[in-house]
Each structure stands twice: as C-alpha cells, then as structure tokens.
C-alpha positions as CSV (number, residue, x, y, z in Angstrom):
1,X,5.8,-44.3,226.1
2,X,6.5,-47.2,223.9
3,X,8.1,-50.9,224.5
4,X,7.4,-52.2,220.7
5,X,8.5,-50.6,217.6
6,X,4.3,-50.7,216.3
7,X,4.3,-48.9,219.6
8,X,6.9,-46.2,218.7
9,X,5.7,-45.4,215.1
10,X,2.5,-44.5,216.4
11,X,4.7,-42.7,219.0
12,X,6.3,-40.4,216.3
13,X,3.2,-40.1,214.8
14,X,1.1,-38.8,217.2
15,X,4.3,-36.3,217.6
16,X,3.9,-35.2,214.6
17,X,0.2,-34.6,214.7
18,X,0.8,-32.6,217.8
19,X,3.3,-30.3,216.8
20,X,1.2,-29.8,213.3
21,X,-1.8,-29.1,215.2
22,X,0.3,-26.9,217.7
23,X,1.2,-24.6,215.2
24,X,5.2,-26.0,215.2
25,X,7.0,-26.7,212.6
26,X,8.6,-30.6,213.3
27,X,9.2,-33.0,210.4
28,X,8.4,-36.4,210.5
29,X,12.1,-37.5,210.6
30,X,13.0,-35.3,213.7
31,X,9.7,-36.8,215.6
32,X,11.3,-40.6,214.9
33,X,14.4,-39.5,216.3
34,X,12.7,-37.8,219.4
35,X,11.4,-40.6,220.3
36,X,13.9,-43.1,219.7
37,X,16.3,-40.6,222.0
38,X,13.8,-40.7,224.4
39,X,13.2,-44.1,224.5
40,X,17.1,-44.8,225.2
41,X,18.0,-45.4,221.4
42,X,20.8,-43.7,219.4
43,X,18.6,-42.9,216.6
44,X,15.7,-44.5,214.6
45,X,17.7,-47.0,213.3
46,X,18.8,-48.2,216.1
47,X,15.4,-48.3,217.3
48,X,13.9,-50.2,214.4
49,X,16.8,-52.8,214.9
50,X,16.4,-53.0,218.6
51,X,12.5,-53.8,218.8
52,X,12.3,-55.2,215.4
53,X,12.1,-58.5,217.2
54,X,12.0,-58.0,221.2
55,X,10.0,-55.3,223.0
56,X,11.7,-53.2,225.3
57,X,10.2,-51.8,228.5
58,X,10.9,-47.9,228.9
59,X,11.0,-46.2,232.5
60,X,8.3,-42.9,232.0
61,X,10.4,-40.5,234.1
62,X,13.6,-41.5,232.1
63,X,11.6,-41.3,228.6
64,X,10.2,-38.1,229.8
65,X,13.3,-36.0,230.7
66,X,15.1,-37.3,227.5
67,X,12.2,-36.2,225.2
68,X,12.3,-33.0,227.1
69,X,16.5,-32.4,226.9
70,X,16.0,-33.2,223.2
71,X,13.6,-31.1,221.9
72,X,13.7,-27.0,221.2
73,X,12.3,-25.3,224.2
74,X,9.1,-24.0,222.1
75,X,8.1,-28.1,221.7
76,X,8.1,-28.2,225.5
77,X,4.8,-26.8,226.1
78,X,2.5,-29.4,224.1
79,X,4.5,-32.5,224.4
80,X,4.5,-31.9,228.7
81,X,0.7,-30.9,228.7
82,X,0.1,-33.9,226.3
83,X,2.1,-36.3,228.4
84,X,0.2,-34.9,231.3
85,X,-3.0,-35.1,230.3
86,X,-3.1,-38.5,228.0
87,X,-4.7,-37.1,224.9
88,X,-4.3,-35.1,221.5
89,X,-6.0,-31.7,220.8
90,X,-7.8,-31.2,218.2
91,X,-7.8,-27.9,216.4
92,X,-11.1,-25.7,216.0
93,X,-12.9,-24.1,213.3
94,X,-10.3,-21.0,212.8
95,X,-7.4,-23.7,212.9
96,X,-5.8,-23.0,216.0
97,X,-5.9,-25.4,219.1
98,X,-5.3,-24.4,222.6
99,X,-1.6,-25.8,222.4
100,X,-1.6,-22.5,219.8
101,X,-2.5,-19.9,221.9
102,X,-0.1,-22.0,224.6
103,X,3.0,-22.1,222.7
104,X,2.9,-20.2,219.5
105,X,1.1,-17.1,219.6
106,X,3.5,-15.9,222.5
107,X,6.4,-15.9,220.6
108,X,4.8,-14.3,217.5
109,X,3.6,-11.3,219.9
110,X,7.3,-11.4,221.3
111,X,8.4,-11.4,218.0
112,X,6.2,-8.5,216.7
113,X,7.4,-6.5,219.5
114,X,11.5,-7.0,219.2
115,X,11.1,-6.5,215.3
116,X,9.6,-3.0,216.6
117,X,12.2,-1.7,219.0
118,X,15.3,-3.6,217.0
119,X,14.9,-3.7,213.4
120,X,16.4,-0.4,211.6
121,X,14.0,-0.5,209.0
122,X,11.1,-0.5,210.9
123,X,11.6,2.3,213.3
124,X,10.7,5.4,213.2
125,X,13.0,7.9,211.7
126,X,14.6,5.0,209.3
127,X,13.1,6.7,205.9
128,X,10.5,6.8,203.2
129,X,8.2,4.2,203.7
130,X,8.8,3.1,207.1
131,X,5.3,3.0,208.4
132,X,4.8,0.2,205.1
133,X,7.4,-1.7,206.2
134,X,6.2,-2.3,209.8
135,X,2.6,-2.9,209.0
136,X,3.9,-5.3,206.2
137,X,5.9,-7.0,208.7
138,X,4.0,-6.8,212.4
139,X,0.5,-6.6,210.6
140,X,1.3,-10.0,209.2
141,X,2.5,-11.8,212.4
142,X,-0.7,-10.3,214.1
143,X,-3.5,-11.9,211.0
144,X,-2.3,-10.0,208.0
145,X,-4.5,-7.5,206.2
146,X,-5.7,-10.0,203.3
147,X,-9.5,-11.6,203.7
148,X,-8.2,-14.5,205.3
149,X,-6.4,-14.5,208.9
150,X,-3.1,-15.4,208.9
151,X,-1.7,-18.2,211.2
152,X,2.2,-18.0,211.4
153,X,3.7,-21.6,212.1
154,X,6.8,-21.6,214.6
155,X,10.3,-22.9,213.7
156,X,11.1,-24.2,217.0
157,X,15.1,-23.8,216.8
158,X,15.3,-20.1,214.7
159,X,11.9,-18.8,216.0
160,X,11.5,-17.8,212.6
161,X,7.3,-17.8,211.8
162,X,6.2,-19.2,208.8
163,X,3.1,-18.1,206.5
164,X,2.3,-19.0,202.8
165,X,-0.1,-17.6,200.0
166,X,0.2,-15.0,197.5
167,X,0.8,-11.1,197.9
168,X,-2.6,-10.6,197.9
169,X,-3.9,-13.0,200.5
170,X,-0.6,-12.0,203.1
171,X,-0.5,-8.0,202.6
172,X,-4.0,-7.0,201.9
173,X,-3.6,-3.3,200.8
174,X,-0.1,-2.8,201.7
175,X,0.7,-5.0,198.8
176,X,-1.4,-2.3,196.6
177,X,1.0,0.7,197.8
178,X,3.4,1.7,195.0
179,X,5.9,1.2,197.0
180,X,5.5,-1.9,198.3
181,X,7.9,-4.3,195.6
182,X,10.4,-1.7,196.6
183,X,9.9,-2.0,200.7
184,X,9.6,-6.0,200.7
185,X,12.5,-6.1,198.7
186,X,14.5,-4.3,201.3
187,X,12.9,-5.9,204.1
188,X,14.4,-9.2,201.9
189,X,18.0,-7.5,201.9
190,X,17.7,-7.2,205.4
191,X,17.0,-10.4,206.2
192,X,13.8,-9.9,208.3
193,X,11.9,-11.5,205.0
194,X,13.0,-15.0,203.3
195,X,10.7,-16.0,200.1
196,X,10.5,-18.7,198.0
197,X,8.1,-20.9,196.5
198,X,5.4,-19.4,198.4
199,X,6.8,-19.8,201.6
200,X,7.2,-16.4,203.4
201,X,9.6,-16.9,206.4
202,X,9.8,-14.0,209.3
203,X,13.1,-14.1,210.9
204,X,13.3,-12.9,214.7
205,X,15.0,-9.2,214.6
206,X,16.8,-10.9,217.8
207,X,16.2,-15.2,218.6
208,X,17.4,-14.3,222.2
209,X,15.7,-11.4,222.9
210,X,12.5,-13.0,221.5
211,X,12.9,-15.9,223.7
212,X,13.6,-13.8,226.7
213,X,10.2,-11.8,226.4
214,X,8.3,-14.8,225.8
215,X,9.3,-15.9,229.0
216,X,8.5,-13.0,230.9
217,X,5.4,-13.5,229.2
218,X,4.6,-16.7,231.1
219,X,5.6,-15.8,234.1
220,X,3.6,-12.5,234.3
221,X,0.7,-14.5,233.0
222,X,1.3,-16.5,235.3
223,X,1.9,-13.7,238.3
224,X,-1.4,-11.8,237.2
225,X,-3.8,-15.1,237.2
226,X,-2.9,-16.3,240.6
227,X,-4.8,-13.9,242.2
228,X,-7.3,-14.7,240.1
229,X,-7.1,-18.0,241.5
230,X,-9.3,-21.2,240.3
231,X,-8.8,-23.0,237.0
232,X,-7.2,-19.7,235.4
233,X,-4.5,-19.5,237.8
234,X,-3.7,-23.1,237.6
235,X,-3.7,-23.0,233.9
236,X,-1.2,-20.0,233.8
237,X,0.9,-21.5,236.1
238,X,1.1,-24.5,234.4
239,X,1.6,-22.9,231.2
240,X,4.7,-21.0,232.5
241,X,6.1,-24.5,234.5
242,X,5.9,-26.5,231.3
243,X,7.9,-23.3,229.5
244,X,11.2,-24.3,231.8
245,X,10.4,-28.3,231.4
246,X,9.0,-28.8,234.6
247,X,7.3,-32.3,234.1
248,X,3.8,-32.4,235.2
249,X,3.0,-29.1,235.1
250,X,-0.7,-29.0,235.9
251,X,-0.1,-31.5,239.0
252,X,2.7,-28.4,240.1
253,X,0.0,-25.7,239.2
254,X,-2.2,-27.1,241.2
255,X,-0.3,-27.9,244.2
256,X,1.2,-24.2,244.0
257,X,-2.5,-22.7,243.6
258,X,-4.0,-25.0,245.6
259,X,-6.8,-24.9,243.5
260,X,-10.1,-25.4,245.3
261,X,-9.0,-22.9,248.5
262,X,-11.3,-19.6,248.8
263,X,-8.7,-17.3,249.5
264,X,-5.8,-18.7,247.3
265,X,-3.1,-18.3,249.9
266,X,-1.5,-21.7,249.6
267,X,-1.1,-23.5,252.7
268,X,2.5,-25.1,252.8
269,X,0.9,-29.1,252.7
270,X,0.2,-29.7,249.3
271,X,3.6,-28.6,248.1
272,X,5.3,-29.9,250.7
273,X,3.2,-33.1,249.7
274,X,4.8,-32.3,246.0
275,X,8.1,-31.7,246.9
276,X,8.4,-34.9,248.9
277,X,7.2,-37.2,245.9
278,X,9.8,-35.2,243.5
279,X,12.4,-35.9,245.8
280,X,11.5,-39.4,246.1
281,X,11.3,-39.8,242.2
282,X,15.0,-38.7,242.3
283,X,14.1,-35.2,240.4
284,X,15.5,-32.6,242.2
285,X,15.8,-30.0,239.8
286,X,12.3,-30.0,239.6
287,X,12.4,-29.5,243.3
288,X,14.6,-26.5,242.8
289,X,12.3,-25.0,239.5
290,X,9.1,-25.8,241.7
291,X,10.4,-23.8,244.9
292,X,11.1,-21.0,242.6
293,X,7.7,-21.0,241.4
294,X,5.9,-21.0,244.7
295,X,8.0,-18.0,245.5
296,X,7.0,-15.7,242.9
297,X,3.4,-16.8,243.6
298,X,3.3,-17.1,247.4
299,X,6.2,-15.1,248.9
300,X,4.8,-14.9,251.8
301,X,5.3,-18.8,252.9
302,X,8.5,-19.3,250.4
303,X,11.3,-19.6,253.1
304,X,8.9,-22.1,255.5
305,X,9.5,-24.2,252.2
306,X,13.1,-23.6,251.6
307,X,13.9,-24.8,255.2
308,X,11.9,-27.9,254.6
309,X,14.5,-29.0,251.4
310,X,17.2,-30.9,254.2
311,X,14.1,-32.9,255.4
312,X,13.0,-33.5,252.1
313,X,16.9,-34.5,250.8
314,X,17.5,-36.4,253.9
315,X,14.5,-39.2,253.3
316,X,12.6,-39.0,250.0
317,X,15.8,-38.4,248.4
318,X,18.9,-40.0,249.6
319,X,16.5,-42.7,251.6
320,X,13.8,-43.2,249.5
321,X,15.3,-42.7,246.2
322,X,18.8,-43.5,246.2
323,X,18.9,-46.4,249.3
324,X,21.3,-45.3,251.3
325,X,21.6,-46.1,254.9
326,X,20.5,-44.0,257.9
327,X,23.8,-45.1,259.7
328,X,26.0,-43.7,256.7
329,X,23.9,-40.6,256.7
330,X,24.3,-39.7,260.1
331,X,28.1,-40.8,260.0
332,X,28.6,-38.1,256.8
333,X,26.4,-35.4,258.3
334,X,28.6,-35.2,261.4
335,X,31.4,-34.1,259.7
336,X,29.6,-31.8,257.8
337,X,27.2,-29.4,260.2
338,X,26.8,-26.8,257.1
339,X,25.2,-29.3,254.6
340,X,21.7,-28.2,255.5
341,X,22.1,-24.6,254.6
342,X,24.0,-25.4,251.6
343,X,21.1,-27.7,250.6
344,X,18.4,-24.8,250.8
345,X,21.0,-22.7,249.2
346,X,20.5,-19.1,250.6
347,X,20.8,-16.7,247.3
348,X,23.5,-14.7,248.8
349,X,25.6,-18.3,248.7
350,X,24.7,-20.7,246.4
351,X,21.3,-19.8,244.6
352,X,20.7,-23.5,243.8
353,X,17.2,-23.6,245.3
C-alpha cells in the first residue's frame, strides 16, 4: 500500500524483487502499472501526475483485490502471502525461495507431465529418437543433465518456463548424442522449444491443461496435509487458498485447520468467526471460496456452515457492511420467504456457495 508516489516506486520495486526472487518472470514496467491499477490509477502515468504533488490515501481491501484482478493467476501466490505476512523473501544458497517451491515448481512439474501425455514427439511410439527428445525436454524442466541445476523461470501469462546457458550446461549428455541437433531441431519445429540469444523457452504442450493440474495439485496438497494437521496443514491450505485469490490466506488456513486443536476436527467457531468478519468487510466471494474450502477439508461440519450464510448476510453484511436498516430488511424478507435458501445456495439450485 502506498499514498505518495516515493511510496509507490518503492511499491513496484519491491514487486519486482518479489517476482524475481519468486522465480516469475514480471518486468519492471508491468510491476508500475500493477500498482498504479491497484492503487486506483489508469496507469503509471497517471499515477506519477496524480501524487506528483498531493498524496493519496488508498483503502487496503480495495488495493488488494485490484492487484489481485490484475495480475496472471501464477503472481497470486507471492504477492497474497507477501501482503499477508509484511515482508520479502529472500532466496537461499541454491537460488530458490520458498515463494519457488510455492508457485513455480508446480507448474514446471504440471508442465513436465502434460508435455508427456500430449506432445507427439515425445510419446512413445512417435519414432527414432523419442526417448532423446523427452529427456531433452522433461529432464530439463526437472534440473537438466549439465553440472549445474537448472532453475526454469515462469512466464506468468503463456506458462512458458524459461532457462539460459549453452548446450552444454542445459543438456548434459543428451547434447553429446548424434542425434541431438537433429531432435532439438524438431522439437523447435514443433514449437515445444523457442531459442534465441541464449534464451531457451519451454512452451506448455497445453496452457490449460497445465493450469488445471496445477491446481489439482494444490488442492490435493492441500487434502493430504490436513490430516496431518499443525503448521503443514495450514501452510497447504493456504498455499491452495492464495492459488484462487483468496486474500489472507494463512488467516483462512488457520481458521479452517484450526491450528493448535489435537485432533484437527475443526470446531465450527473459528470460521464462523471468519466468515462473519468477511461478510462484514463486504467480501462475499471470499465467503463463498472459503466455505468451499472448509468442505473439502471438514465435510463432516460443512452444511452446519452453509446454514449459517443467511445469518451471516443478514448482519455483517447487509447491516454491518452496507448500512441498511433492520426495518427495510424485515419489510423485503417478507415478501420473499425463499431468500435464505437461495443465499446458502443448495448445489442442486444455485451452487453459489
């Protein structure tokens, strides 16, 4: 959050830094205009014009869910655990930060495995050299076979990975084979490779299909750690709330988990707890995406939550939130005795919770 434009260079900045040390690819230029979008600005111009002179108070939740609607759905994960947590990462002594292993190796695994079931030349069955061509293409998304370990960056919009060096130092021994100028220049033809200048781009066999098994990464993650429980649990949980831009996502993890209990079977007050502050801070899609969390982890207690959503509508939201009178309320509800199952929205009706 920023009010000053000193404020929202170092703003951009520490973007930048994050994504960089995240593993994501995210000029300079595109973090300026992030923020200046999410501080309520048209663009960075408009920004520097605006607070050249006056400063400029920002509301966090607003900032917040602008950032969010304007950046790729890989950025999501480090900018909401950074905005959650108050501080930068710093990357270790292999050069990979948490927000790596968070973010970025998912979709490189994701993306070794669709290149595997969709890409012609890589299957089995699709001719002389085949085997070459997929350790050439997964063995390098997985740390290459040169001496020193590959760390593919992430375009965040084509899910394309990035790596740079010479033959040598990305293919190891495959780049020895005599048929390797032959197999990365079909691999090239194909598209899967794009070179220049040192620069070896991996494009995604399938962007969609990539996404879609990175998120049913998180969520098993997530499924398999919370009976685990404890700090794992929470951390998996998180990881798979931020994936879907839940804001917070640590605070929801926790509340979810209910980290601290012995036998990690939630009881319903801390979520209810949750669930009546989002309401109250006007965000009720994060209601909805928070419901649908606690019901993959705790189906057990997920409709004693859905029935509470009228309540939780009725005065954090419309109350609270929005200031509208109890006398009004009553008035409309009157005329309309279904509003509270079409608020919890039953699957078999609405599905909006």
């Amino acid at each position: 959050m920023f009010s000053t434009l000193e404020g929202a260079r170092k703003f951009a900045k520490n973007l930048k830094s994050l994504f960089d040390d995240s593993g994501i690819i995210f000029p300079l230029n595109r973090c300026q205009k992030a923020a200046a979008i999410a501080g309520g600005f048209r663009d960075w111009h408009d920004l520097s014009r605006s607070l050249g002179g006056s400063d400029r108070p920002v509301d966090p939740g607003a900032f917040r869910r602008r950032l969010i609607a304007f950046l790729p759905q890989p950025c999501w994960i480090p900018v909401l655990f950074w905005l959650d947590e108050g501080k930068l990462e710093t990357i270790d002594g292999e050069g990979l930060s948490h927000n790596y292993y968070r973010a970025v190796a998912p979709y490189v695994f994701s993306s070794s495995v669709i290149h595997r079931s969709k890409s012609a030349l890589l299957r089995p069955g699709s001719g002389p050299g085949q085997r070459l061509r997929e350790s050439m293409v997964v063995s390098l998304l997985l740390g290459g076979k040169g001496s020193k370990i590959l760390i593919p960056q992430l375009e965040p919009d084509t899910l394309a990975l990035v790596v740079s060096g010479d033959t040598a130092s990305l293919f190891g021994v495959d780049a020895e084979h005599p048929r390797f100028e032959k197999d990365f220049a079909s691999l090239v033809a194909a598209g899967i490779f794009e070179c220049e200048d040192g620069i070896l781009r991996v494009v995604p066999a399938d962007k969609d299909e990539v996404a879609a098994h990175a998120a049913r990464g998180f969520t098993d993650r997530a499924q398999y750690f919370a009976g685990v429980g404890g700090d794992e649990a929470v951390e998996a949980l998180a990881v798979a709330l931020s994936a879907t831009g839940i804001e917070q996502p640590t605070r929801v993890a926790e509340a979810v988990v209910d980290k601290g209990s012995e036998t990690q079977i939630t009881p319903p007050g801390p979520i209810l707890e949750l669930l009546s502050k989002l309401a109250e801070d006007g965000e009720l899609v994060a209601v909805s995406r928070a419901w649908r969390v606690f019901k993959m982890i705790h189906p057990e207690s997920a409709d004693l939550l859905r029935d509470s959503v009228p309540a939780k509508i009725l005065s954090p939201y419309l109350a609270r939130n929005r200031g509208i009178d109890a006398g009004r309320m009553v008035g409309w509800m009157s005329t309309r005795s279904e509003w509270g199952e079409a608020a919890k929205g039953r699957p078999a009706r609405s599905g909006a919770f």
